[in-house]
N, C-alpha and C positions, 0 to 999 in steps of 0.2 A: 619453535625458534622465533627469536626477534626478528626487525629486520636486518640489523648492525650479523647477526649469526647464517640470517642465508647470506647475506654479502660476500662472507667469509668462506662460508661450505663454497659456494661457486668460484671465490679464486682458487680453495683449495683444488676441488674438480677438475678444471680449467687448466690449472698449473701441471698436474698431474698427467696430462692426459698431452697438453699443447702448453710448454712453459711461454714458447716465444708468443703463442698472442693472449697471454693471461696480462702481462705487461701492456698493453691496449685495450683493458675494462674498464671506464669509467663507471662512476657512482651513477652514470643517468641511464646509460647503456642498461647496469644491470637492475634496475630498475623496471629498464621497458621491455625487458624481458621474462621477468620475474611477471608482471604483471599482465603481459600475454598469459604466459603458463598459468598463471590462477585463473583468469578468465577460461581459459580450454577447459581445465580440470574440473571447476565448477557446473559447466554448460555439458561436459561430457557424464556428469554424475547426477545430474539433473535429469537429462536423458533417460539412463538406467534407471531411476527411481520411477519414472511415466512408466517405462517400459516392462520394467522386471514382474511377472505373475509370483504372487506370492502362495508359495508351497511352504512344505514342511521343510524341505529341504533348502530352501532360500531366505527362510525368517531370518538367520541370524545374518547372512548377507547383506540381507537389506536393511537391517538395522545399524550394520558399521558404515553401509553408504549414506544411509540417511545423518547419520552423527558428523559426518565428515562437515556437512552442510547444516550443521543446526543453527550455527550463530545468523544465518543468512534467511532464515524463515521469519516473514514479516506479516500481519493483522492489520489493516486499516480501514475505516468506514471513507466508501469513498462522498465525493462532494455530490448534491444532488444537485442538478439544472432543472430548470421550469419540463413538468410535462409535455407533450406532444398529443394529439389526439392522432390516429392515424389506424384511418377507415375503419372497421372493427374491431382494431384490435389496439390496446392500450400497452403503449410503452412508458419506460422511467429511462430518464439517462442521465449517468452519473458519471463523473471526472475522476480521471486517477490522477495523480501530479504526476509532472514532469521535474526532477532533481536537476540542475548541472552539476559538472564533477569536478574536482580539480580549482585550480587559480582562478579566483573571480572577483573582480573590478566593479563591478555593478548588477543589477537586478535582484532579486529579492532575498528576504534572510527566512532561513525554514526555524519554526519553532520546535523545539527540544534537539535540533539538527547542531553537531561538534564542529569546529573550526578549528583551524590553522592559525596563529596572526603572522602574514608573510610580512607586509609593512603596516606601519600606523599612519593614517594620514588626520585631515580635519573632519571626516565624516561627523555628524552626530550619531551614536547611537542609542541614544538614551531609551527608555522602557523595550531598548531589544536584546542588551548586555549589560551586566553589571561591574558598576568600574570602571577603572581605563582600560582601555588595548594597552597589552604591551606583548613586543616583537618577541617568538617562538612559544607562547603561550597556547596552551589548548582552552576554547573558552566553549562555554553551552548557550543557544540562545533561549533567553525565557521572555517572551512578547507579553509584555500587557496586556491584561483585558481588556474590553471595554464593556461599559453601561451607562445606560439612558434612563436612568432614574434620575440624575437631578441635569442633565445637560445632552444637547443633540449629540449623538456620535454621528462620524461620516464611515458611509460602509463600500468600499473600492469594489470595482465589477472584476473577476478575474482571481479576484483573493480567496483562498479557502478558508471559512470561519465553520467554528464546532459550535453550536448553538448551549450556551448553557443556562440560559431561561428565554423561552420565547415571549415572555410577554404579552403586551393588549394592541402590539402595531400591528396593522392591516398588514401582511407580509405582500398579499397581491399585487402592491406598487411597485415590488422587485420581480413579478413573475411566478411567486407561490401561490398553490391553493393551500388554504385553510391548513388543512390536517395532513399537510406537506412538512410545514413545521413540528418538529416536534424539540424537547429537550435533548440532548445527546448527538443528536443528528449533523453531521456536518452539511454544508450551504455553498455554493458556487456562484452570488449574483451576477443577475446577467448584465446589468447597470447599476453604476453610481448614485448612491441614494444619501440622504440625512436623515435619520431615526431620532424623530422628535423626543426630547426630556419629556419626560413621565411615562414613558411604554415602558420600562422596564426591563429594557431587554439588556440582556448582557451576551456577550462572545468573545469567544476566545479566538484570534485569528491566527491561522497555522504557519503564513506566512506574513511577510510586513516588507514592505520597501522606507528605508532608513527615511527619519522625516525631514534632513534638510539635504535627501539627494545623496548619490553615494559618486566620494571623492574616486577621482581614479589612480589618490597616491594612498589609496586604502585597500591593499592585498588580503583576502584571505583566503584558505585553503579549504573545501570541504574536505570531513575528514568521512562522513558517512553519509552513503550513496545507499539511495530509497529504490534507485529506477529498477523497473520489472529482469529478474531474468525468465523466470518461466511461470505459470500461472499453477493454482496448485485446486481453489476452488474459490465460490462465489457464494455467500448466502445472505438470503433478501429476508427482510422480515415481512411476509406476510399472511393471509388466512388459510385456514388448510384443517381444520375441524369445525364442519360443519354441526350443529345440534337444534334441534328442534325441542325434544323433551331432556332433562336430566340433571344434577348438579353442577353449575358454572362456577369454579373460582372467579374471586378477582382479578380483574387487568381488562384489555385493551380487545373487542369486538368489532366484527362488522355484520353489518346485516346483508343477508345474501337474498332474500325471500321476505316482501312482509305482504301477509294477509291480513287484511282490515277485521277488527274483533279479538286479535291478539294483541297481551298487553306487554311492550316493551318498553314502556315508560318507566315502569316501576323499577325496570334495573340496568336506567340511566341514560335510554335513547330518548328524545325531543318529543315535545309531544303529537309530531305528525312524521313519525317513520316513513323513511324513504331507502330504496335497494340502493348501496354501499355509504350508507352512512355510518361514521366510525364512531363509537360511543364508548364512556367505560363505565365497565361495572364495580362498586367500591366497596364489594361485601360478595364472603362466597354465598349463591343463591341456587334453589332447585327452580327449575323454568318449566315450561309447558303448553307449547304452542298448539293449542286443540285446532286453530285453521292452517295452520300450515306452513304459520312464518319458522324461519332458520337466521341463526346468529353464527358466525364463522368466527375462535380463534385466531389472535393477530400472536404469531410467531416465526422463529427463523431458522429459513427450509432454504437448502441448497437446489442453487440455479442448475441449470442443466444447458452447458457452452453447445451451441449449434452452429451452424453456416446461416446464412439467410436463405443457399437454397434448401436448407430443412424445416427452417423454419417456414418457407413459401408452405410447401406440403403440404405441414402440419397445421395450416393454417384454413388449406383450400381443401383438406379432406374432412375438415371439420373436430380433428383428434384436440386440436391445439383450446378451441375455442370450451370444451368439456373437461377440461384437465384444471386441475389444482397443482401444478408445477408449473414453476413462472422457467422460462425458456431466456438466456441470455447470448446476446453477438458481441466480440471485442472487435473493434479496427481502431487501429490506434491506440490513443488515450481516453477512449472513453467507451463505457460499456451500456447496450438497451439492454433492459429487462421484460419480456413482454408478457403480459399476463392478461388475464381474461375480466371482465367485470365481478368478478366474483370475489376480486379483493382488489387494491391497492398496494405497491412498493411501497416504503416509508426511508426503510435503511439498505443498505447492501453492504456486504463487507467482501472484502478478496483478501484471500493466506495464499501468499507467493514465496518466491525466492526471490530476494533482490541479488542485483549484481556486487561481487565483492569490493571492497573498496579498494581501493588504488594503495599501493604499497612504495613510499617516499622515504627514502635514509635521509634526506636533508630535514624531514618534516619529523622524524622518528614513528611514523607512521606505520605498523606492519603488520601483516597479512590476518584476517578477522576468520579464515578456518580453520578448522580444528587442528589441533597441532599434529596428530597422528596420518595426516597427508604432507605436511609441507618439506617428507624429503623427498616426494615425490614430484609435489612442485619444483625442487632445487633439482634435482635429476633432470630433467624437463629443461628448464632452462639452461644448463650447460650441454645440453643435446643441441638446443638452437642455436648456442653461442657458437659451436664446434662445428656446425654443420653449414654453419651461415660462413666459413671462411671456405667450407671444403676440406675440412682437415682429410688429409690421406691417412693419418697417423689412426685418427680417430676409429675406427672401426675393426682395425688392426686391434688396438690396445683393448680396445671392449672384449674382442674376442680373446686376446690373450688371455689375460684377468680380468676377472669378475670383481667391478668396482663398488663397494656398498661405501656410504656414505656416515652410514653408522657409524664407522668406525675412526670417524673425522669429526666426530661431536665436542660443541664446543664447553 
């Protein structure tokens, strides 16, 4: 169902049940009702997907709950911040965004994120929309790039940029180490910086504050909401295949072990190997460390969410510091990754559930789950419409007959 179709099934319901206060529904009413109920519905199926052990007998269960919620499963590399040292044990901490939802007047535009145009005012927003604004339009933002090939870019502390060439800038002036940066990765600077012309660098910035300021008679509606509902997993790109002797593909190493008289120059470390230095190799090669050095695979191994008091534990029993599983804490919006000198984080990414979007008849905006719930949703909602007066009627008539909705389809 659209959203103009639940509108309808709910005066139908409503009338049905309670004529005198169907006549007292407004479009905003059912709205903030409708949007509770998808909210519950979602966070209650959410639930059961954590919760449900999957048997023989509950596979196909869980795969119509899992459907109900597919449009809502979201992939993002989060933003990396400057490492931390902290005491022996190395953490990475990376930003998840924070979306607002709804009517907004100012603060930032999300790149590939859908709008509303509620009103147009004189904002500029040149390289963040294309075209004019014009009122009930759904527009996409697509933010410019930027690069530092022929002119300084300025890079905002606070913004999330995807890195899509690192270039020859000394990144440590913002808080990275070296082999922090990588292509692909997204960036969270921690201060305001100029990226001198000729590094090279270019970035895609995820988000952008409009460049002369944003009018407050310039409305626009999010139309899609990123924010977390429930967390699903975490995985970090780091080492986790050890090898001493044997054939190495191509790609991305670290050295875990080096004994002097071992030669890992030849496939691509520096010529004075040092323990976690990242190198690549750029041909598949057979290796064979007769003294005892080890090279570790740089790949991407799901985190394992803990408490901090597990992770104390694992920490002080010594299990934590011998482990090739990097160990993760959420509070908030930002998540540590803690791992042992045996590798380095680079990326992390989290597969969640975000929260559904808000469902607006003025905006024609309507409900983003699967349509094989939403008369469950519409059900739902004229329960609270009906229950929110007191209906005396209402309980009465349920029990009388048995009300399907189906058969009110529009």
């Amino acid at each position: 169902m659209n959203i103009t179709q639940m509108h309808t099934a709910i005066d139908v319901g409503v009338n049905y049940l309670n004529s005198q206060h169907y006549r007292k529904l407004t479009p905003t009413i059912k709205d903030i009702v409708l949007n509770n109920s998808i909210s519950e519905f979602a966070l209650r199926v959410a639930n059961d997907i954590g919760s449900t052990l999957l048997t023989y007998n509950t596979r196909d269960e869980l795969k119509a709950i899992i459907n109900n919620l597919r449009p809502l499963y979201t992939s993002i590399e989060l933003a990396k911040l400057p490492d931390i040292d902290y005491t022996d044990i190395n953490y990475s901490t990376f930003d998840i965004p924070v979306y607002n939802i709804g009517d907004v007047t100012s603060g930032v535009i999300y790149h590939n994120a859908k709008y509303y145009v509620v009103e147009v005012g004189t904002t500029n927003f040149t390289g963040i929309f294309s075209g004019i604004l014009s009122i009930g339009e759904t527009i996409v933002a697509n933010i410019n790039t930027i690069n530092s090939e022929l002119v300084d870019i300025d890079v905002d502390s606070g913004i999330h940029y995807k890195v899509l060439n690192r270039g020859t800038y000394d990144w440590g002036e913002v808080g990275y180490n070296v082999t922090d940066i990588r292509n692909g990765i997204v960036i969270k600077p921690s201060e305001a910086v100029t990226i001198p012309s000729g590094t090279n660098v270019i970035l895609q910035p995820l988000q952008a504050n409009p460049p002369d300021g944003w009018s407050g008679d310039t409305m626009l509606h999010i139309i899609d909401n990123y924010n977390i509902l429930a967390h699903q997993t975490l995985t970090a790109s780091v080492s986790t295949r050890h090898i001493a002797k044997g054939n190495i593909s191509a790609g991305t190493y670290i050295i875990t072990k080096y004994v002097e008289g071992d030669d890992l120059v030849s496939i691509g470390s520096s010529e004075s190997p040092t323990v976690g230095e990242v190198f690549t190799c750029v041909k598949d090669t057979f290796v064979d460390f007769t003294n005892g050095s080890t090279i570790a695979r740089l790949r991407y191994v799901q985190c394992m969410v803990v408490s901090n008091d597990v992770l104390d534990s694992l920490s002080i029993g010594g299990t934590f510091s011998s482990s090739t599983t990097p160990y993760a804490t959420i509070n908030n919006n930002v998540v540590k990754v803690y791992h042992n000198n045996a590798f380095t984080v680079h990326t992390l990414t989290l597969t969640y559930l975000r929260i559904p979007r808000e469902v607006n008849v003025n905006y024609n905006i309507s409900c983003d789950l699967a349509y094989t719930c939403h008369y469950s949703i519409v059900e739902s909602a004229i329960s609270k419409i009906l229950l929110s007066v007191k209906s005396e009627t209402y309980e009465a008539a349920k029990k009388e007959q048995s009300i399907d909705l189906k058969t009110h389809r529009i």
